[in-house]
N, C-alpha and C positions, 0 to 999 in steps of 0.2 A: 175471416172466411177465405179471403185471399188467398192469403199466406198456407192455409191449410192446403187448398187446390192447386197451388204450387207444389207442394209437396208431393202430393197425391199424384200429380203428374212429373214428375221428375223420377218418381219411382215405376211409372208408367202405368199406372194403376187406372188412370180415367184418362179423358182425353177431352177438350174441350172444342165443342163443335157451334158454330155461330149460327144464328138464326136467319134464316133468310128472308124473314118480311119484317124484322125489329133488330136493328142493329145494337140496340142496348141489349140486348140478350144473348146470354151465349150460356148451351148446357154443358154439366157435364156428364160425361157417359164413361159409365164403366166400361174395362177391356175387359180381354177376355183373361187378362194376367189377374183385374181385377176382381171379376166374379171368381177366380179359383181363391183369392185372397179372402172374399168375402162366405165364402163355402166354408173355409178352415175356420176362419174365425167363428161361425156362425153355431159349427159345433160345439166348440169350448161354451161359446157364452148359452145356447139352449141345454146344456150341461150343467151349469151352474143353477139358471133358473128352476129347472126341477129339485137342485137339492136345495134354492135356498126355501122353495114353498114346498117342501117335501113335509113341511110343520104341521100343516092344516090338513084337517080332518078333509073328505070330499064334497060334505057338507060347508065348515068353512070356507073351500076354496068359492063353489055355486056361490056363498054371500058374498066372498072381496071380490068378483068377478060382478057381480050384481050391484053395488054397492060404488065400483070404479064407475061401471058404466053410468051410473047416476053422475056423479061428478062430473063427466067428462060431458054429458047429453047440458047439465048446467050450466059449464064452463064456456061452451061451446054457443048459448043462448045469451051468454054477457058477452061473447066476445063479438057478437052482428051487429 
């Protein structure tokens, strides 16, 4: 994860800002380089997502949406 935030901030994309009541803590935050980064991207990839569930009926899609959320409300109950 380090190494990623490195990155990420060498291309000036976040910036990492220290906490000031927890000194173990440091966030990081997007720039404003980075939300325009994350806008471009964000198109391609909600582009994608429509054609790759473009499969399912509207029907279909109501059950894997219904069906995720199951999973996920379970998952979520083993992991407390």
């Amino acid at each position: 994860m380090t190494y990623v935030i490195d990155q990420l901030v060498k291309k000036q994309a976040i910036e990492r800002i220290p906490c000031t009541s927890d000194k173990r803590i440091v966030y990081a935050h997007l720039t404003p380089l980075g939300k325009t980064q994350i806008a471009a991207a964000f198109k391609t990839h909600k582009a994608f997502i429509e054609k790759l569930f473009s499969v399912f009926t509207e029907e279909e899609a109501e059950a894997y949406i219904k069906l995720n959320k199951k999973i996920g409300l379970h998952a979520q109950k083993n992991l407390e």
